[in-house]
TORRO-577445 format. One line per 4 residues: for each residue x, y, z of N, C-alpha, C, CB. Coordinates in pm, whole numbers, plus 50000, padded with zeros to 5 digits. Each point is the difference from the previous one (the first is absolute). Glycine has a CB too. Example, Ala and Ser with C-alpha at 12.3 -4.5 7.8 and 13.67 -1.06 7.14 Angstrom:
<nodes>
51319/49431/50780/49911/50119/50000/50090/50120/50000/49811/49883/50125; 50154/50222/49803/50082/50119/50006/49923/50109/50073/50118/49937/49785
</nodes>
This chain:
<nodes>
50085/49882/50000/49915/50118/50000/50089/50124/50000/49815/49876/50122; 50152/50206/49796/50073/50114/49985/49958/50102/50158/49993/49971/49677; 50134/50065/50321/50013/50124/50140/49993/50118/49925/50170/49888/50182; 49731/50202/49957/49982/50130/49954/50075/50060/50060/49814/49994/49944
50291/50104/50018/50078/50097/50029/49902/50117/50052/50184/49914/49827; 49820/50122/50294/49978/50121/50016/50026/50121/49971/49979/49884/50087; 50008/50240/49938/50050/50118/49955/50021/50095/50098/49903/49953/49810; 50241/50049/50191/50040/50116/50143/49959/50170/49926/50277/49822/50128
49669/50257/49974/49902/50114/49960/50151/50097/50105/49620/49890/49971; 50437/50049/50126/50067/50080/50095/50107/49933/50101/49788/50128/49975; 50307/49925/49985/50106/49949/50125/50050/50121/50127/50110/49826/49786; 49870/50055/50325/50049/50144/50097/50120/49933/50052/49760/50132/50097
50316/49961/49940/50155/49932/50081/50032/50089/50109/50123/49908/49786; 49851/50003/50309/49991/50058/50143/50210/49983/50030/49646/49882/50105; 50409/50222/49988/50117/49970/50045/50007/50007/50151/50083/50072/49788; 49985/49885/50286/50001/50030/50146/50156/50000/50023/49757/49884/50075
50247/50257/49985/50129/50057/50009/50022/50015/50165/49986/50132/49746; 50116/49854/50329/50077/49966/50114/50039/50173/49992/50098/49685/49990; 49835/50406/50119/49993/50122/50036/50137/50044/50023/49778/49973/50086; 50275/49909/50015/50171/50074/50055/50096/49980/49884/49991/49926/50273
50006/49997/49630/50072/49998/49918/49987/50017/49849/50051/49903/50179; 49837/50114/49793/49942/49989/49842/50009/49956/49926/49988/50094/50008; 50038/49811/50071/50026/49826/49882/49865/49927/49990/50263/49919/50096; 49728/50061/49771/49851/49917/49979/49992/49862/50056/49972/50116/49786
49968/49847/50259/49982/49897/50049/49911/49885/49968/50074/50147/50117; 49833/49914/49824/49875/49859/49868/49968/50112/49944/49846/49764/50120; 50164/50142/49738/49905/50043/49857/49882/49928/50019/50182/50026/49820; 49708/50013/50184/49858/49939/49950/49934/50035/49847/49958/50017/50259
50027/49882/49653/49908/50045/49888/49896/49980/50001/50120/49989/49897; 49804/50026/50085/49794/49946/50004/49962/50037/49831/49890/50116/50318; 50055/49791/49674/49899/50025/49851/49841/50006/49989/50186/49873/49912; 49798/50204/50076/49867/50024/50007/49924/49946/49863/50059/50205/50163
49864/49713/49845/49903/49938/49829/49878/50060/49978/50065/49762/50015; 49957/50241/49873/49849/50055/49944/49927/49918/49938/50072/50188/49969; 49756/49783/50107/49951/49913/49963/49908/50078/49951/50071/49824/50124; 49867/50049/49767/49884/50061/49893/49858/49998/50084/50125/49892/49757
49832/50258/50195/49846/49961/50098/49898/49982/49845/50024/50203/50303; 49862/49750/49731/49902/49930/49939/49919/50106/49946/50010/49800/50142; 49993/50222/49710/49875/50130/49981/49912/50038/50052/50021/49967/49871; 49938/50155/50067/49874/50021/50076/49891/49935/49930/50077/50213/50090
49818/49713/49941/49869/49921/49935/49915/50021/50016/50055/49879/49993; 49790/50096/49996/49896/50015/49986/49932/49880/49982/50057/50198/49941; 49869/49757/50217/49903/49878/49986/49893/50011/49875/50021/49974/50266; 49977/49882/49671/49926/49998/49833/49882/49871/50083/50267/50046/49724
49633/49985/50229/49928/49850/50032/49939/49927/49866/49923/50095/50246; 50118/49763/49808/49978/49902/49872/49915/50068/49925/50025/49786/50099; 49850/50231/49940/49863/50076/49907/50023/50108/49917/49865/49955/50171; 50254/50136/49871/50072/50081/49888/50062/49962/49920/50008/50111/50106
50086/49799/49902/50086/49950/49918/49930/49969/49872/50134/49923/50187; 49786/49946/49843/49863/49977/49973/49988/50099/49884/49910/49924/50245; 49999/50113/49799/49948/50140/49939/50098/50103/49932/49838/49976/50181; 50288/50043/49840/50075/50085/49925/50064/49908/49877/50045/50166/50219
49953/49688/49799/50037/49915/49848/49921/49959/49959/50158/49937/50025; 49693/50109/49990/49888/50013/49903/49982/49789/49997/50084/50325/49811; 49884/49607/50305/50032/49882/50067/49830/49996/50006/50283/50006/50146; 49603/49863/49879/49927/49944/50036/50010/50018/50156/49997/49871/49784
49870/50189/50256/49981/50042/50137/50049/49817/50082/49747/50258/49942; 50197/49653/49908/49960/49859/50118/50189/49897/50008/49620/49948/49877; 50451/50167/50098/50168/49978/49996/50038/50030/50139/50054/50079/49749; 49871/50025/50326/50072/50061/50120/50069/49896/50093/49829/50185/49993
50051/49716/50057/49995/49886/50095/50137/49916/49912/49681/49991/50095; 50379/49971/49819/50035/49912/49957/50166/50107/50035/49755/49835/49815; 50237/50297/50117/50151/50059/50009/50041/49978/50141/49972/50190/49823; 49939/49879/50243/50013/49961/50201/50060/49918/50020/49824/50036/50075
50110/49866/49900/50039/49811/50054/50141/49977/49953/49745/49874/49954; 50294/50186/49888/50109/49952/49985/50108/50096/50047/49900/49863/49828; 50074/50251/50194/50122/50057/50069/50017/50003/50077/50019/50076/49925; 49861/49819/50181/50032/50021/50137/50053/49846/50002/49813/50206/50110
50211/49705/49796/50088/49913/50030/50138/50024/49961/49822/49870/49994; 50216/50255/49934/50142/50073/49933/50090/49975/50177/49876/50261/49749; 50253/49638/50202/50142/50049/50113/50044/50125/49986/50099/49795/49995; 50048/50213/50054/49994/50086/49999/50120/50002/49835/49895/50051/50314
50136/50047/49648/50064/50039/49859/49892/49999/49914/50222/49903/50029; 49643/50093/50000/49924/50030/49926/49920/49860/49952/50149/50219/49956; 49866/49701/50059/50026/49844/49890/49863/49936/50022/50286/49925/50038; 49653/50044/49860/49838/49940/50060/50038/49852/49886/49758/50289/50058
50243/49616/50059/49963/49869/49933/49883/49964/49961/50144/49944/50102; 49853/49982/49743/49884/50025/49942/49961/49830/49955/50059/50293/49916; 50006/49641/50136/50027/49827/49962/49824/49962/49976/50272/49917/50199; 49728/49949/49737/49836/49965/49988/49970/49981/50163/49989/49851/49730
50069/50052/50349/49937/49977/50121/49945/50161/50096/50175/49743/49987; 49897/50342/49973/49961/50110/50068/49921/50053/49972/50138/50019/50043; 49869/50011/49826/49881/50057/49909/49871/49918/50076/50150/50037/49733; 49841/49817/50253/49908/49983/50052/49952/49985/50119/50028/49964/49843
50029/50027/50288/49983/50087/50108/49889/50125/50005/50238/49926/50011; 49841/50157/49903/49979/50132/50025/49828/50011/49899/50333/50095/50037; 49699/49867/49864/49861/50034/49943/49877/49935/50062/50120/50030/49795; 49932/49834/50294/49886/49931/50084/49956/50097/50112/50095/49758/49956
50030/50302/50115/49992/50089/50106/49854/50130/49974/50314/49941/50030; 49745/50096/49796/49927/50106/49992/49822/49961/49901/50295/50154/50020; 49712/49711/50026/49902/49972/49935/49969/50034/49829/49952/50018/50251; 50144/49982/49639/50009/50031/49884/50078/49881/49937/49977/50252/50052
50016/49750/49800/50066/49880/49968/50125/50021/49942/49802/49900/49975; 50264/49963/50001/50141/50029/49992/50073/50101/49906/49979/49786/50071; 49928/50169/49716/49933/50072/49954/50009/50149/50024/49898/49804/50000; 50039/50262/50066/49954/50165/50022/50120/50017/50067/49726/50035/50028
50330/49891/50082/50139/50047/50088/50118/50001/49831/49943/49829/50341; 50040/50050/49617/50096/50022/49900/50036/50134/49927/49931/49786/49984; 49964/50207/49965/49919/50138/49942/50081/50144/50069/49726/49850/49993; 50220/50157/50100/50007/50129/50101/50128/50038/49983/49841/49937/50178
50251/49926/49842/50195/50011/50027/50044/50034/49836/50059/49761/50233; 49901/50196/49692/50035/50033/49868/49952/50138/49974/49993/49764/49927; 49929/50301/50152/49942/50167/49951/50059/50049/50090/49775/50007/49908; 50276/49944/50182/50089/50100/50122/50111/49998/49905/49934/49932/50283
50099/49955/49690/50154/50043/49921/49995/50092/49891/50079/49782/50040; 49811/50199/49878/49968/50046/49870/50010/50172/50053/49821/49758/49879; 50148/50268/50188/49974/50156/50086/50143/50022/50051/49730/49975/50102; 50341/49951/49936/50128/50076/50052/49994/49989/50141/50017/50166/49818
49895/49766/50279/49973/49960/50124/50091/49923/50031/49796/50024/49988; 50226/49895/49967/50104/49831/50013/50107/50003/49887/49783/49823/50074; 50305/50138/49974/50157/49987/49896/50023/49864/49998/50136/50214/50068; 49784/49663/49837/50082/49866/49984/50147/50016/50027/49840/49927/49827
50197/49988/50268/50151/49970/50019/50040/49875/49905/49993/50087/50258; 49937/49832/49776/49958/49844/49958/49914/49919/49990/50118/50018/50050; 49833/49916/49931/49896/49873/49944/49958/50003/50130/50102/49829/49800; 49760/50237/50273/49960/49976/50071/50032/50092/50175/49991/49793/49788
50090/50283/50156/50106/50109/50113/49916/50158/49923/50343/49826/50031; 49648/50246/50047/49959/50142/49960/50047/50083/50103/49799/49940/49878; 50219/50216/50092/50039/50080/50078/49902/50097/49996/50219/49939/49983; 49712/50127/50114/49956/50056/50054/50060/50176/49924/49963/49761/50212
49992/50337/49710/50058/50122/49999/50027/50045/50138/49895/50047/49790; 50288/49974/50211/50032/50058/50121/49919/50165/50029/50250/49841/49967; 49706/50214/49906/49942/50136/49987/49861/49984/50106/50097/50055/49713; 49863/49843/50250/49870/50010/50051/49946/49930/50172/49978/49999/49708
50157/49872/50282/49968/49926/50108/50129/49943/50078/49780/49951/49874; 50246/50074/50238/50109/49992/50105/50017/49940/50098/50003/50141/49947; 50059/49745/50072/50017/49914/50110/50149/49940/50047/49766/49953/49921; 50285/50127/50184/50129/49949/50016/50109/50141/50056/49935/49785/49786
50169/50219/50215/50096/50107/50017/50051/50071/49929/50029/49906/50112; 49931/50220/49890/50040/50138/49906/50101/49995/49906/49945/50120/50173; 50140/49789/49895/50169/50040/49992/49970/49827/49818/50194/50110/50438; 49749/49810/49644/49944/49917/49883/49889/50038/49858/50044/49866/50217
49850/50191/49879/49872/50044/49857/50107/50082/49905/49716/50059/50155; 50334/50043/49878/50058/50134/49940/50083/49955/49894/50004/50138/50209; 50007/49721/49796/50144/49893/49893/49878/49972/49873/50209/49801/50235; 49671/50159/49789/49904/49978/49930/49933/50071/49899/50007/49906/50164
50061/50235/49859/49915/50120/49920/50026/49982/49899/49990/50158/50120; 49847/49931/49779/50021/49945/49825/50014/50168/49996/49818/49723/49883; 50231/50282/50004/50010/50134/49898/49930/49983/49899/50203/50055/50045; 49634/50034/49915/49942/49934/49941/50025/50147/49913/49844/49773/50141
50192/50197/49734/49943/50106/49875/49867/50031/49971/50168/49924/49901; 49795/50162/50050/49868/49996/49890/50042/50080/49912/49806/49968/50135; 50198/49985/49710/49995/50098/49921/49917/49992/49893/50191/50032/50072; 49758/50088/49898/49851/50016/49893/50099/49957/49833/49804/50282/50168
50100/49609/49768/50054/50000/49896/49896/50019/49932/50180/49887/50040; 49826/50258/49872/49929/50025/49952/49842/49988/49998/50207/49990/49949; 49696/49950/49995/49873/49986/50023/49963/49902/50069/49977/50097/49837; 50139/49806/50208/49952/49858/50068/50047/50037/50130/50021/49809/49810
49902/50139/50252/50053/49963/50159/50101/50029/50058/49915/49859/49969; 50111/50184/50138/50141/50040/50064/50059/49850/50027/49927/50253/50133; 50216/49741/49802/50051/49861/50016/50069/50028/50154/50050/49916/49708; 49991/49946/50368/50037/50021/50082/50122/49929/50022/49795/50068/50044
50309/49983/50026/50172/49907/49979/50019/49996/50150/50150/50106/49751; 49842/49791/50228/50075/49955/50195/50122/50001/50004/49857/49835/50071; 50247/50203/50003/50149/49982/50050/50012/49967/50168/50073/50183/49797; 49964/49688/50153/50067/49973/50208/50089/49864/49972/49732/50076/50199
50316/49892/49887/50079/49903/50044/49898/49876/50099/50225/50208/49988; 49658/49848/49977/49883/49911/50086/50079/49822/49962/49703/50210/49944; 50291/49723/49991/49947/49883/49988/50164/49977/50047/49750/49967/49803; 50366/50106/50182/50142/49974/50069/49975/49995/50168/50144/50143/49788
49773/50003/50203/49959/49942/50190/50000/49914/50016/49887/50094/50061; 49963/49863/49929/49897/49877/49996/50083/49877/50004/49819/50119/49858; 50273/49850/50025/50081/49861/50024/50087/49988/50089/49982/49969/49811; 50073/50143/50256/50077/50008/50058/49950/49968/50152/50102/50139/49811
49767/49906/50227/49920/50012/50106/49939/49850/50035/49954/50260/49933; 50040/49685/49962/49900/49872/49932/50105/49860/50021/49854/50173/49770; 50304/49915/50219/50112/49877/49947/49947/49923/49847/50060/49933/50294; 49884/50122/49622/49980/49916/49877/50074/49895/49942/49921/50174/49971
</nodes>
C-alpha cells in the first residue's frame, strides 16, 4: 500500500541556552503538518438526486438501499445473490432492480468498476475518510457541440484507485 507523505506547512526550532555562559545547550526542531480539511457541502436527499437526473420517482427506494449498502471508497457490490436479497427486501423484481442499476449508471450515479462492482459518484455520495473520498474525485467536462447535446469527458485515476483499494 502506498504511503502518504504528509506536508510540512511550518518548522519551529526552539534553542535553550545556559544564561552564565551562552552556550547552547539543545536544539529542538518541531514540524508542524498540514492536514486537508473536507469541503464545504450541502446535504442532497435521495428524492433530489432523483429528481435532478430526471430518474422515476419509483427509483428512490431502490438508489437508498443500494447506497446504503456502499463500503467505504464508495464501492456497491452488485453480484446476482445480492441483487436478489435486495430486490426481495424491497419487494420489486430482480428485473426492475436490474433495470434501475443500469439507469443509475446510464445517468452518471454509479461508475462500473467491474462485472458486477459499481462505484457510487464520489460527487454525490460519501462514505469513509476525507483524506480517502477526496482520492475518488471525477473532473467532469461538459462541452456544447454544436446543436447536439453537451458531451461529457470524465478525467480521474478512479478505476487506478479502485484496484488498488480492491487489490485487483
Amino acid at each position: 500500500m502506498k504511503m502518504k507523505k504528509k506536508k510540512i506547512s511550518q518548522t519551529q526550532i526552539t534553542q535553550t541556552i545556559d544564561k552564565n555562559t551562552g552556550e547552547i545547550i539543545e536544539i529542538s526542531k518541531t514540524n508542524v503538518f498540514k492536514v486537508d480539511r473536507e469541503p464545504d457541502y450541502i446535504k442532497m436527499y435521495i428524492s433530489d438526486i432523483i429528481r435532478l437526473n430526471d430518474l422515476p420517482s419509483g427509483t428512490s427506494a431502490i438508489l437508498l438501499e443500494l447506497v446504503s449498502q456502499m463500503g467505504y471508497n464508495n464501492i456497491i457490490p452488485a453480484y446476482k445473490p445480492i441483487k436478489e436479497l435486495t430486490a426481495k427486501k424491497l419487494g420489486i423484481s430482480l428485473n426492475y432492480l436490474n433495470k434501475a442499476i443500469q439507469t443509475f449508471y446510464e445517468k452518471g450515479l454509479f461508475i462500473r468498476v467491474a462485472r458486477g462492482v459499481y462505484m457510487a459518484d464520489p460527487d454525490l455520495f460519501a462514505r469513509g475518510k476525507w483524506e480517502d473520498i477526496k482520492e475518488l474525485r471525477l473532473v467532469i467536462e461538459y462541452k456544447n457541440k454544436q446543436e447536439k447535446k453537451g458531451i461529457r469527458k470524465l478525467k480521474s485515476n478512479i478505476s487506478e484507485e479502485v484496484q488498488l483499494k480492491l487489490n485487483l
